[in-house]
DODREN-829446 format. One record per residue (C-alpha): residue number from 1; residue in one letter; x, y, z. Coordinates in Angstrom, 2 decimals, decimal comma. Each point is the difference from the previous one (the first is absolute). Layout:
N
R/num/residuo/c1/c2/c3
R/NUM/A/X/Y/Z
...
***
This chain:
350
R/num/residuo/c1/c2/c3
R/1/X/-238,27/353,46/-104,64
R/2/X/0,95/-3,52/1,73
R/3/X/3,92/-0,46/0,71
R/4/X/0,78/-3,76/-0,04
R/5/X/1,66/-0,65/3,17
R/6/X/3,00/-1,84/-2,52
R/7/X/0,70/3,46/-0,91
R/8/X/1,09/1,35/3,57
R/9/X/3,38/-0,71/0,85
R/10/X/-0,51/-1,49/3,44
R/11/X/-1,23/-2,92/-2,00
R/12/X/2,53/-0,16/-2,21
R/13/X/2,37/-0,27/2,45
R/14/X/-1,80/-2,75/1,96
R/15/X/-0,28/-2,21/-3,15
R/16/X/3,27/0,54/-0,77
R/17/X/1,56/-0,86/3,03
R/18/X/-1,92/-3,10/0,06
R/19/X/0,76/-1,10/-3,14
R/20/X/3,85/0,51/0,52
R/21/X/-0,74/-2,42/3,17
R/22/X/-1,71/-2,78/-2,25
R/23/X/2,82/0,51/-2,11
R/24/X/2,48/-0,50/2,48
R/25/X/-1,37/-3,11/1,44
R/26/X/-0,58/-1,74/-3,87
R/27/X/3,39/1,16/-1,61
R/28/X/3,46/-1,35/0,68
R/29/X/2,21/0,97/2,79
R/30/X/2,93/2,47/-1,10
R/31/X/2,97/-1,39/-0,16
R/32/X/2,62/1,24/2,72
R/33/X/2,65/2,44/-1,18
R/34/X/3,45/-1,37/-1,44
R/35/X/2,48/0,35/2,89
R/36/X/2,10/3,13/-0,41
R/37/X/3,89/-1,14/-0,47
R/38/X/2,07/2,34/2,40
R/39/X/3,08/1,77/-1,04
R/40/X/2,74/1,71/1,46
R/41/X/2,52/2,30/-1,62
R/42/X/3,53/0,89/1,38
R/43/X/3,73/1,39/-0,71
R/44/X/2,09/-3,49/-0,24
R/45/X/4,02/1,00/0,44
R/46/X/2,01/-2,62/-0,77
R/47/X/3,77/1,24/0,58
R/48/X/3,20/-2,87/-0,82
R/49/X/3,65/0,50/1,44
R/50/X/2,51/-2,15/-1,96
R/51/X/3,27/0,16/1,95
R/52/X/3,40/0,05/-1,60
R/53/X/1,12/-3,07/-2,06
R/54/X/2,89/-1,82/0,73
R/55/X/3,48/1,53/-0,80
R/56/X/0,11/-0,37/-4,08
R/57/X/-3,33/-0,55/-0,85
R/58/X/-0,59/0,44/-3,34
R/59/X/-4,02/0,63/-0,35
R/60/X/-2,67/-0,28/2,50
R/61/X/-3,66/-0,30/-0,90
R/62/X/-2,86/0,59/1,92
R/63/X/-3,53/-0,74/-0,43
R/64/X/-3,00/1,74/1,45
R/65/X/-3,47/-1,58/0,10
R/66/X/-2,83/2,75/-0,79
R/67/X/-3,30/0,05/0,49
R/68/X/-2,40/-0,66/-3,12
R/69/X/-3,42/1,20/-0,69
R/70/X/-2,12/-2,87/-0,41
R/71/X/-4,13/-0,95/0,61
R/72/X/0,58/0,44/3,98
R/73/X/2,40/3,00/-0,07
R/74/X/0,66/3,44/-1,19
R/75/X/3,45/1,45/-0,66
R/76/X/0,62/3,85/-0,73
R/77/X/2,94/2,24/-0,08
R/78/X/2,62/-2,64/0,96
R/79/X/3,25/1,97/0,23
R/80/X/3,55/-1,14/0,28
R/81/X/2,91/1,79/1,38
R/82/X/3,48/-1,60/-0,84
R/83/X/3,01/1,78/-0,68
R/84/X/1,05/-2,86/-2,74
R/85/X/-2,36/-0,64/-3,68
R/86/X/-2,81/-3,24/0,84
R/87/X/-2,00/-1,13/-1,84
R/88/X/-3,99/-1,61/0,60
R/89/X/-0,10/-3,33/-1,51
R/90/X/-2,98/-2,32/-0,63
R/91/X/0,35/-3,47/1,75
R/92/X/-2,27/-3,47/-0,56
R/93/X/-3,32/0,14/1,41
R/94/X/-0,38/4,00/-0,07
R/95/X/2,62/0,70/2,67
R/96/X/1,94/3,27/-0,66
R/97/X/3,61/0,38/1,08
R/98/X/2,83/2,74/0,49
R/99/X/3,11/-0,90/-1,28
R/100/X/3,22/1,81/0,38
R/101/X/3,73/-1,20/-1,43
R/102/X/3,00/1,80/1,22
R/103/X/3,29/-0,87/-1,81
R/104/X/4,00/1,11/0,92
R/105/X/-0,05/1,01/-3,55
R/106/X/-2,65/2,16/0,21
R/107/X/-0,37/1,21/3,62
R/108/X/3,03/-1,12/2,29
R/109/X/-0,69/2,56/2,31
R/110/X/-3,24/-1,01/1,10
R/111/X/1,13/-3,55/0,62
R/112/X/1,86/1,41/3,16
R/113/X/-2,95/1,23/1,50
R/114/X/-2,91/-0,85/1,21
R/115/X/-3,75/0,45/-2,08
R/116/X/-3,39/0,95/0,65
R/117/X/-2,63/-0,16/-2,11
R/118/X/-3,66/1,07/1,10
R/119/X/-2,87/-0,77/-1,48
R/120/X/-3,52/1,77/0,75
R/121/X/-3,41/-0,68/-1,38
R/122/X/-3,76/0,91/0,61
R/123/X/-1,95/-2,64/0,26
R/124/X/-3,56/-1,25/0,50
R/125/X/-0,62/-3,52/1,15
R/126/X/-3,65/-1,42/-0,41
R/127/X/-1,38/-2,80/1,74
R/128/X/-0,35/-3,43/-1,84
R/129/X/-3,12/-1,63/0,15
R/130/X/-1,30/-2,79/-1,95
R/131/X/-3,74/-1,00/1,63
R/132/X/-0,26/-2,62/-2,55
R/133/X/2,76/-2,12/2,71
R/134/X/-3,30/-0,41/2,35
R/135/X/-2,80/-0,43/-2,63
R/136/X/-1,07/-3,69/-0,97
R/137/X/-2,15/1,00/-2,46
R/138/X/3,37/0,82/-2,25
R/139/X/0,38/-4,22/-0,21
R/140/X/-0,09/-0,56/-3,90
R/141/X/0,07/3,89/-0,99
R/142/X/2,61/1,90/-1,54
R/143/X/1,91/3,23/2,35
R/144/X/-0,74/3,19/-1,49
R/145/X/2,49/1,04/-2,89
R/146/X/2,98/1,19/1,54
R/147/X/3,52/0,79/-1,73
R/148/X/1,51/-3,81/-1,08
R/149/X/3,16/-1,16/1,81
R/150/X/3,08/-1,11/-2,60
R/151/X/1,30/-1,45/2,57
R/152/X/-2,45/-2,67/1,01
R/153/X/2,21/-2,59/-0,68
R/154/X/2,89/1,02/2,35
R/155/X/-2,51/0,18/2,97
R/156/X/-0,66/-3,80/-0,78
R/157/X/4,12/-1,04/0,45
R/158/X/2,04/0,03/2,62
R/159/X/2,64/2,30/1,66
R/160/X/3,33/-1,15/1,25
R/161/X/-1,34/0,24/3,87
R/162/X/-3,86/-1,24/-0,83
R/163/X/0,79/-2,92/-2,02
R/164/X/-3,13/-2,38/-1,11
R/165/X/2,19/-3,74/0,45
R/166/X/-2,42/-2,75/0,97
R/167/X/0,12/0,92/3,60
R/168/X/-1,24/3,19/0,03
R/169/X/-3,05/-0,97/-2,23
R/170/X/-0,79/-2,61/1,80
R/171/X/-0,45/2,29/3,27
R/172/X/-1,97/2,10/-2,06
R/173/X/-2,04/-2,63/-1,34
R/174/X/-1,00/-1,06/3,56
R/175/X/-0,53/3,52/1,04
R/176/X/-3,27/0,54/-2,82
R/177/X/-0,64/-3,59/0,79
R/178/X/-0,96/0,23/3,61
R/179/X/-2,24/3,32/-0,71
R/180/X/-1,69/-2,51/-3,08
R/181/X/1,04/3,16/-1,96
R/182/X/-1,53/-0,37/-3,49
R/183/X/0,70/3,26/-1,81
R/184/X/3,08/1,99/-0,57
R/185/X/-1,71/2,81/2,12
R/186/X/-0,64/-2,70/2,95
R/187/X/3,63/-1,36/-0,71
R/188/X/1,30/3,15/0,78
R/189/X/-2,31/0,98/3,33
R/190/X/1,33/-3,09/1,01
R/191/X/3,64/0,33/-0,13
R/192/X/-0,38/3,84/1,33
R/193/X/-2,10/-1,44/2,68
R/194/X/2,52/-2,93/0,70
R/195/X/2,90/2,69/0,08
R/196/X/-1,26/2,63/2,29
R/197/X/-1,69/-2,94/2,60
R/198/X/3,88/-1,72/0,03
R/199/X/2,43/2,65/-0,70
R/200/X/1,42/2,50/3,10
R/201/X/1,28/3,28/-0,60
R/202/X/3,19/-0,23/1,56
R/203/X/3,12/1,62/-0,81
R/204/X/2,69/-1,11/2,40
R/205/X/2,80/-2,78/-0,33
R/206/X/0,99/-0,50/-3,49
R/207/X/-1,17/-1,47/-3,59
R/208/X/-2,95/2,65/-0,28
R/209/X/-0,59/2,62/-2,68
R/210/X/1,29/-2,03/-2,96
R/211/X/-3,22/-1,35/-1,51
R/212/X/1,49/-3,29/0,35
R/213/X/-3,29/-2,29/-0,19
R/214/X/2,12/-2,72/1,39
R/215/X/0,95/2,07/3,18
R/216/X/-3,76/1,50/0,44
R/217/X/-1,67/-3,60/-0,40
R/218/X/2,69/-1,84/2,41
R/219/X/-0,11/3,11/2,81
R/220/X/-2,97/1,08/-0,36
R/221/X/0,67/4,03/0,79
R/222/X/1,88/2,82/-1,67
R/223/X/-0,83/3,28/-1,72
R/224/X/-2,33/0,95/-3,09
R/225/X/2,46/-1,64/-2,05
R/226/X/-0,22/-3,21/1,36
R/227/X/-3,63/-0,11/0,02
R/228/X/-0,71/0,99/-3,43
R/229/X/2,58/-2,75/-1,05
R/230/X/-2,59/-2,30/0,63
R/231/X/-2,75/1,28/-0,66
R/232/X/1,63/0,77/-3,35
R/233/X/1,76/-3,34/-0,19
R/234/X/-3,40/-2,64/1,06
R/235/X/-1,86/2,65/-2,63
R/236/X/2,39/-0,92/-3,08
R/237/X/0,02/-3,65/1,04
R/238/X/-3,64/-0,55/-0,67
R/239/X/-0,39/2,37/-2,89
R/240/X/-0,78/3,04/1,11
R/241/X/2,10/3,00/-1,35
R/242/X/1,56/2,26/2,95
R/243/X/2,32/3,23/0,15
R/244/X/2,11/1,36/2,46
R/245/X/0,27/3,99/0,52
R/246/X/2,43/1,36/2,74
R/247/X/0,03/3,56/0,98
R/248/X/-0,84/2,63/3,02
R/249/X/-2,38/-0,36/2,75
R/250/X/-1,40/3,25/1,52
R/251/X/-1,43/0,49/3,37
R/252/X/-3,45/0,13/-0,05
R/253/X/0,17/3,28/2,01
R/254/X/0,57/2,95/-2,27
R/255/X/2,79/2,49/0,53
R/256/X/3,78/-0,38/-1,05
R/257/X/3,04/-2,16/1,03
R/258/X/2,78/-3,04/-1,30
R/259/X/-1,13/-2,95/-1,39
R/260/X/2,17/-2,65/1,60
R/261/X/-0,53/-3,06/-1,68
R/262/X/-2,09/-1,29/-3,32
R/263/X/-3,21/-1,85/-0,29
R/264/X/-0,78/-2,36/-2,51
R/265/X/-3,51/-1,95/-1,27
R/266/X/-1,49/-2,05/-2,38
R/267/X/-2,67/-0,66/-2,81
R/268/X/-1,48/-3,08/-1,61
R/269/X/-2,05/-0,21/-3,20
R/270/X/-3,11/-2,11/-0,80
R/271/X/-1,69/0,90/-3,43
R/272/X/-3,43/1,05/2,14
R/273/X/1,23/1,89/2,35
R/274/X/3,15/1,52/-1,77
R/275/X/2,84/1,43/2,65
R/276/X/-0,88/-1,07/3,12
R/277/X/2,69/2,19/2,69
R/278/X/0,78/-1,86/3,28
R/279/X/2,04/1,24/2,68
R/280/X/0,66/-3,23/2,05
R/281/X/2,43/1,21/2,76
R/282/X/-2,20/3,50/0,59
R/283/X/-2,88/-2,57/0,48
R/284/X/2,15/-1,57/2,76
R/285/X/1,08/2,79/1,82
R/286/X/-3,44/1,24/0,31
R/287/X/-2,63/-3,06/0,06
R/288/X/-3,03/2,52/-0,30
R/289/X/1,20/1,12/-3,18
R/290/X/0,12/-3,76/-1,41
R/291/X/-3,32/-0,10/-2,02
R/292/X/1,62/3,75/-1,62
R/293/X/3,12/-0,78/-0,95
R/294/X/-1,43/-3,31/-2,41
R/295/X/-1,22/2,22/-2,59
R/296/X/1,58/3,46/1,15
R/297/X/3,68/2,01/0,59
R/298/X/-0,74/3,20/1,71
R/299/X/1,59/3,35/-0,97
R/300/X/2,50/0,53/2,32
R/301/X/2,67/-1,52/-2,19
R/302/X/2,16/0,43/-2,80
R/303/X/1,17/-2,23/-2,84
R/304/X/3,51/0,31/-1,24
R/305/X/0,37/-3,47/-2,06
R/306/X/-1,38/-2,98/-1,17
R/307/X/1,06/-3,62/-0,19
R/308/X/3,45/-1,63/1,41
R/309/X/2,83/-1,54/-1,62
R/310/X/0,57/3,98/-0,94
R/311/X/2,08/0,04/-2,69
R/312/X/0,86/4,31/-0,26
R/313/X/0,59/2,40/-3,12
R/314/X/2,54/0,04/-1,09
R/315/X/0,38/-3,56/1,21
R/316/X/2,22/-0,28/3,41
R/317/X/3,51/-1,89/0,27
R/318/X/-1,75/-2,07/2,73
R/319/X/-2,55/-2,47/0,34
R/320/X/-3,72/0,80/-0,31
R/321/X/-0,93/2,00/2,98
R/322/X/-2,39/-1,85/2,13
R/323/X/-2,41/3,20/0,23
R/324/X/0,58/3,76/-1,04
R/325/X/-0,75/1,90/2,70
R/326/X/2,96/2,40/0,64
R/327/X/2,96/1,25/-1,33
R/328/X/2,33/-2,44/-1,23
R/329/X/3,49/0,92/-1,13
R/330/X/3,16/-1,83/-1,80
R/331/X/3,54/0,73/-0,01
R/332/X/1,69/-1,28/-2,45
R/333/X/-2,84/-2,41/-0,23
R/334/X/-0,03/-1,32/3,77
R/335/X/-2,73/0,96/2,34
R/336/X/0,73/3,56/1,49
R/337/X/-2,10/0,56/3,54
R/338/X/-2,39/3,08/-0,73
R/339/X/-1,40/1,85/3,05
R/340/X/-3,45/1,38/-0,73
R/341/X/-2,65/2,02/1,71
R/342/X/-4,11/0,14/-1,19
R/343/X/-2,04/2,59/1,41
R/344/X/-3,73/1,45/-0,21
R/345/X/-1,97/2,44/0,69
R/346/X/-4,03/0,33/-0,95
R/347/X/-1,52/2,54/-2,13
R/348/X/-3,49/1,23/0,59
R/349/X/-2,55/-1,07/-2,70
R/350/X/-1,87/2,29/-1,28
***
């Protein structure tokens, strides 16, 4: 009997092989794999030391900020040790609080010493991307679904240091004007463009670190704060929605240690692209990282709050607080100086 050579295998593989070839050359090209969003997860200690009040106080109150779970983090068996009853209160724009009241009435001892309260928390800090920052093809296309902001509108008005007078929109007007910006996603390239090309990191003299948009456009240098006034500020004055968030930079090494000072950043929303993060003074610091940080915050970071003009819960004696970043104390409902310490250390992932 004749075998067909289509029915020995070393056939079969041949026309198989060539077929997957032809294949190859007249389908589509894959697409490349979604970029993997890095995380990083870590022990956050937050520990406050009010001092004792002035002679006859009659209540102190301090307030805490505490880190929130939200879209970009993760937050798991927070813990607070205090030897007096707190409680966690919800603030505006998803911000979380600890609030504390001592009273003569109720505790007179404790008012003639000092108090620590420590906080503790597991948390896991993803990065944020949003690739649609660097695609034109979004032009005329609605963002993906993502949760709806109820506070739109307050990203649109101004804050008591970023005001939007005539001035300040016209600087932003010329800003979009010289890059012919057309869109609200050019717009904003623009003005985070304009900001990192023109603004120095530079924290020495004085007038720095208030978000004064005023002081960063007339000087021309300061701190995170300073930057993200304007990019913040210029974003608002043309239209474009933009939010402030202030919390915890982390080394990029991993390992433990203090956290001496905050970090703070910015988003801006267009209906196509959705939240857009920008981190305008990280950009400056490190120019390689300029194309990353329009569209991108990395992990090593931690938010604590959102917005200025803070206005706490239970609402403060004081004025709004510029930004809510650490401890903040009244006695008798006049600013009491808090000292506080933030420290890390990494976990392994598993």
């Amino acid at each position: 009997m004749k075998i067909s050579l289509l029915n020995r295998p070393a056939v079969w593989v041949v026309l198989l092989s060539a077929s997957v070839l032809l294949s190859g050359f007249a389908g589509p090209k894959p697409r490349p794999a979604a970029p993997v969003s890095r995380s990083r997860t870590f022990v956050l200690t937050s520990t406050a030391t009010v001092p004792v009040p002035p002679a006859g106080t009659v209540a102190l109150d301090l307030w805490l900020p505490v880190p929130h779970t939200d879209a970009n983090q993760d937050v798991r068996n927070l813990k607070i040790d205090s030897p007096v009853f707190y409680k966690i209160e919800q603030g505006a724009f998803g911000n979380q609080m600890l609030h504390l009241r001592l009273s003569r009435h109720d505790s007179a001892s404790m008012l003639t010493t000092s108090l620590v309260v420590k906080l503790t928390a597991h948390i896991t800090r993803r990065e944020h991307l949003n690739l649609r920052a660097h695609t034109p093809a979004t032009a005329g296309k609605p963002a993906k679904k993502e949760k709806p902001d109820p506070d739109l509108a307050r990203w649109l008005a101004p804050d008591r240091l970023v005001p939007l007078d005539p001035k300040i929109k016209q600087q932003a007007q010329e800003v979009v004007a010289k890059a012919n910006a057309k869109t609200d996603l050019e717009k904003a390239r623009a003005i985070y463009e304009h900001v990192v090309s023109t603004v120095t990191y530079d924290k020495t003299g004085q007038g720095w670190g208030r978000g004064d948009i005023y002081y960063a456009c007339d000087a021309r240098r300061g701190n995170c704060t300073d930057f993200h006034a304007i990019v913040i500020g210029y974003c608002r004055a043309v239209g474009i929605p933009a939010r402030f968030s202030i919390g915890l930079p982390l080394p990029p090494q991993r390992g433990k240690g203090e956290v001496k000072g905050y970090h703070c950043w910015a988003e801006f929303f267009t209906p196509e692209t959705g939240w857009v993060p920008v981190d305008a003074s990280e950009a400056a610091k490190d120019p390689s990282r300029r194309a990353y940080f329009f569209g991108a915050h990395d992990e090593n970071r931690v938010e604590l709050s959102r917005g200025r003009d803070v206005e706490l819960v239970p609402r403060q004696a004081g004025p709004p607080l510029n930004y809510f970043v650490y401890p903040y104390a009244e006695a008798d409902g006049k600013p009491l100086e808090v000292a506080r310490t933030y420290e890390f250390a990494d976990l392994a992932t598993p």
